[in-house]
TILUMGU-122429 format. One record per residue (C-alpha): residue number from 1; residue in three letters; z, x, y. Coordinates in nm, 2 decimals, decimal comma. Last residue first. Layout:
N
<rec num="NUM" residu="ALA" Z="Z" X="X" Y="Y"/>
...
END
This chain:
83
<rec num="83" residu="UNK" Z="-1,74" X="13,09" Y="-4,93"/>
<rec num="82" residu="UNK" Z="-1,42" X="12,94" Y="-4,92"/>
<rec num="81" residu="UNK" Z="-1,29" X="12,83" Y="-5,30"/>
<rec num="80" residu="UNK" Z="-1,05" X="12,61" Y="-5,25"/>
<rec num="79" residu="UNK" Z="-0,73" X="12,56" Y="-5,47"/>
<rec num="78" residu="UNK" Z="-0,49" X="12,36" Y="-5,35"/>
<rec num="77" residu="UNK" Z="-0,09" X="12,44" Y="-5,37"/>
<rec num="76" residu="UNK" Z="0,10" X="12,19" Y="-5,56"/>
<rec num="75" residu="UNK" Z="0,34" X="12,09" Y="-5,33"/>
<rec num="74" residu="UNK" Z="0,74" X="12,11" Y="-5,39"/>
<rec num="73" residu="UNK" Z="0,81" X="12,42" Y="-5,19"/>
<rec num="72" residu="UNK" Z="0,59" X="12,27" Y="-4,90"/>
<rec num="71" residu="UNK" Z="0,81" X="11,94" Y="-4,84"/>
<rec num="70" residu="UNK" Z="0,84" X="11,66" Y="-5,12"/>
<rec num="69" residu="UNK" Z="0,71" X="11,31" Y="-4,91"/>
<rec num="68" residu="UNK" Z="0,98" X="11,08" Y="-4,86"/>
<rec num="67" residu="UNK" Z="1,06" X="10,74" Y="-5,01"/>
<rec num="66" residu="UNK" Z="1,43" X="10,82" Y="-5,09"/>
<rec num="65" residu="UNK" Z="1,41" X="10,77" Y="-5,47"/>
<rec num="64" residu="UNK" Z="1,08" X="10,93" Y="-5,46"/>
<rec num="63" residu="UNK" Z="1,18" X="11,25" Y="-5,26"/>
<rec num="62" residu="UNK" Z="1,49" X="11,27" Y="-5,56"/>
<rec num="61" residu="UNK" Z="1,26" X="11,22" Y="-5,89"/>
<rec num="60" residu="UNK" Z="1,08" X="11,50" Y="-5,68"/>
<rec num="59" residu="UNK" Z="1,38" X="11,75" Y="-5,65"/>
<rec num="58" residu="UNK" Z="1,46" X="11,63" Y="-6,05"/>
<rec num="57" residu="UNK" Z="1,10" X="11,80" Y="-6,17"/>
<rec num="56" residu="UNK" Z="1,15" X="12,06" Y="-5,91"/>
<rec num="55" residu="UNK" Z="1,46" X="12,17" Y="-6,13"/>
<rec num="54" residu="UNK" Z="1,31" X="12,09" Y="-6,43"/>
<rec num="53" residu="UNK" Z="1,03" X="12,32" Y="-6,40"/>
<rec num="52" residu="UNK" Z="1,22" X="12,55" Y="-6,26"/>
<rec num="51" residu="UNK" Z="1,40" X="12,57" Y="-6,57"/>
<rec num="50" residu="UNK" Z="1,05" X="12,61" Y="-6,79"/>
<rec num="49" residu="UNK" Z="0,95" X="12,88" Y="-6,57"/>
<rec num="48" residu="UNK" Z="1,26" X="13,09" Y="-6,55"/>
<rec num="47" residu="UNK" Z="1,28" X="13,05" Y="-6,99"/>
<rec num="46" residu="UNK" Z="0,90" X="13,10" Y="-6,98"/>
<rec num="45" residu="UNK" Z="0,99" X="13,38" Y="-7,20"/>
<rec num="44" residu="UNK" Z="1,23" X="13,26" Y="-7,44"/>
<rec num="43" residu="UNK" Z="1,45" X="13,52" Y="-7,56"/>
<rec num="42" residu="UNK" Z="1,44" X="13,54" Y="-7,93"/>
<rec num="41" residu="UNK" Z="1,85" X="13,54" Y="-8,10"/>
<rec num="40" residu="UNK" Z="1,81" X="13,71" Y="-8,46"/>
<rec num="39" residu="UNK" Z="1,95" X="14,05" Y="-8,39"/>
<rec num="38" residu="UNK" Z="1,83" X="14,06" Y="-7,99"/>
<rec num="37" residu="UNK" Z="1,49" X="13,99" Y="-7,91"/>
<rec num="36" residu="UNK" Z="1,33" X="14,00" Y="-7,56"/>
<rec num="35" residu="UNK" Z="1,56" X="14,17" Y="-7,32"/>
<rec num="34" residu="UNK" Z="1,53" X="14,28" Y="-6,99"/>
<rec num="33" residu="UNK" Z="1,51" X="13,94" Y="-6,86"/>
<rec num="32" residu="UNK" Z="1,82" X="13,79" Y="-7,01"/>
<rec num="31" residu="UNK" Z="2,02" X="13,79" Y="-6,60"/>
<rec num="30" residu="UNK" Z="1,71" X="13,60" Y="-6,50"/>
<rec num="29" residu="UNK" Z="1,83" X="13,30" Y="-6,63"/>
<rec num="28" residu="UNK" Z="2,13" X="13,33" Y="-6,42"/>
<rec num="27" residu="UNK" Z="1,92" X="13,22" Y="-6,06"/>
<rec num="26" residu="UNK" Z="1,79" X="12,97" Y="-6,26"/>
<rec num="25" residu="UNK" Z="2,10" X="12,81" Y="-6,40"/>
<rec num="24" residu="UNK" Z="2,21" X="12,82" Y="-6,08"/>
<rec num="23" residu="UNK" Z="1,92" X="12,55" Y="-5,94"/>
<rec num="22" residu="UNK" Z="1,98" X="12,34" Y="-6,25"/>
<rec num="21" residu="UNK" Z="2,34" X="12,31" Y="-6,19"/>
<rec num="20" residu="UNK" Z="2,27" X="12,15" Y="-5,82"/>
<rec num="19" residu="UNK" Z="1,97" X="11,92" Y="-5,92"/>
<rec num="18" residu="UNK" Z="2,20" X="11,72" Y="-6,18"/>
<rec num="17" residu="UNK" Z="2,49" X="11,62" Y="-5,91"/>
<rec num="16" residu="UNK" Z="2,23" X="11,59" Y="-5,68"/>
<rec num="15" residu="UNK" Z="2,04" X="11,30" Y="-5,84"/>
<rec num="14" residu="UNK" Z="2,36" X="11,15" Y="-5,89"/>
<rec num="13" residu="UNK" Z="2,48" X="11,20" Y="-5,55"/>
<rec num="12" residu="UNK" Z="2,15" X="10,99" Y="-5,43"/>
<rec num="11" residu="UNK" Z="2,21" X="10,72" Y="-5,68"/>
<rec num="10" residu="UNK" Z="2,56" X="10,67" Y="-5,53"/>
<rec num="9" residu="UNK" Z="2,42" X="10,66" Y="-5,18"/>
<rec num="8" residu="UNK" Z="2,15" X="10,37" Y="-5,30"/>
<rec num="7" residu="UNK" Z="2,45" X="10,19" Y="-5,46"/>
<rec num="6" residu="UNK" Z="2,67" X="10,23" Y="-5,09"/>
<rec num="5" residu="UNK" Z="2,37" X="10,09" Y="-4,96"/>
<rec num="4" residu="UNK" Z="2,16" X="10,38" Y="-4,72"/>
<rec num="3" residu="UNK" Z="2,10" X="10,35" Y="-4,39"/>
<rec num="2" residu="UNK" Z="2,28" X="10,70" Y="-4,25"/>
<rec num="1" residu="UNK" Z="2,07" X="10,89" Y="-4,53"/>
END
């Protein structure tokens, strides 16, 4: 982050200025949980999913941006089948 152009620094606050809100908005998302219609409003069900979605979606946009590989929260785990 030290070597960064003043433009490469303003992209990186950008990024973060769009991860930050999506990270709360999942933590509230799970506050419509316990309920699943309501009147005519439907909760969405892969609401939590479909957020942190996004939110990793915007984390990787940001590894790219600085050239770094995501760490282990990021990865798509492998599946291997050990017999």
């Amino acid at each position: 982050m030290d070597n960064l152009a003043p433009p490469e620094l303003q992209q990186v606050r950008l990024y973060l200025q769009q991860i930050y809100p999506l990270e709360t908005a999942i933590l509230s998302a799970t506050d419509n949980l316990d309920t699943d219609q309501a009147a005519v409003w439907r909760h969405n069900r892969q609401e939590v999913q479909d957020r942190m979605g996004l939110f990793n979606r915007w984390r990787l946009q940001l590894c790219q941006f600085l050239g770094t590989p995501p760490g282990p929260g990021l990865q798509v785990p492998n599946n291997r089948i050990i017999i």
